[in-house]
C-alpha angles and dihedrals in degrees: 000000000000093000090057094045088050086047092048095046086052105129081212093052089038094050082037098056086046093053094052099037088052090039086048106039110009105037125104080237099042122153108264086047089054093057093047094055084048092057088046097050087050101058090044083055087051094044090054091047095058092042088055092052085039086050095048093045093053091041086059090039084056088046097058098040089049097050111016111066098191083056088054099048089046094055094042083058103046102039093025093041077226113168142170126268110273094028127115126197137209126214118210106188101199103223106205119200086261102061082039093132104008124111 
């Protein structure tokens, strides 16, 4: 009992257990905020992963409509509603049962 007393009254224990206790809990950096950093720069990592497949997927889409005619008549029809003369077209909007009522 005495040996732990004499360890816990230790001025270097004692300077040691403040510095941890101010570096854990008191700190700018302190460790919860750490964690929390850590979550946001994983979903930024996350995000960037999803805009480089997103930028190599539009890249692809650039690349067919640049060089393959068929591709760019097919997206001018489908996003610019174009059409040929003498054609008519016909919108079906797909009302889902969470737009029932909105408009």
């Amino acid at each position: 009992m005495k040996k732990v007393l004499k360890v816990v009254t230790n001025k270097y224990f004692i300077a040691v257990l403040a510095f941890v206790t101010w570096t854990l809990f008191f700190d700018q950096n302190d460790w919860f905020s750490l964690q929390q950093r850590q979550k946001e720069l994983n979903g930024v990592k996350d995000n960037i992963k999803y805009l480089n497949t997103e930028i190599t997927r539009m890249n692809t889409e650039r690349t067919n409509l640049l060089t393959n005619p068929q591709k760019l008549e097919q997206y001018a029809r489908e996003n610019y509603r174009m059409k040929h003369e003498g054609e008519d077209i016909y919108v079906i909007d797909d009302v889902s049962e969470n737009n029932k009522g909105t408009k």
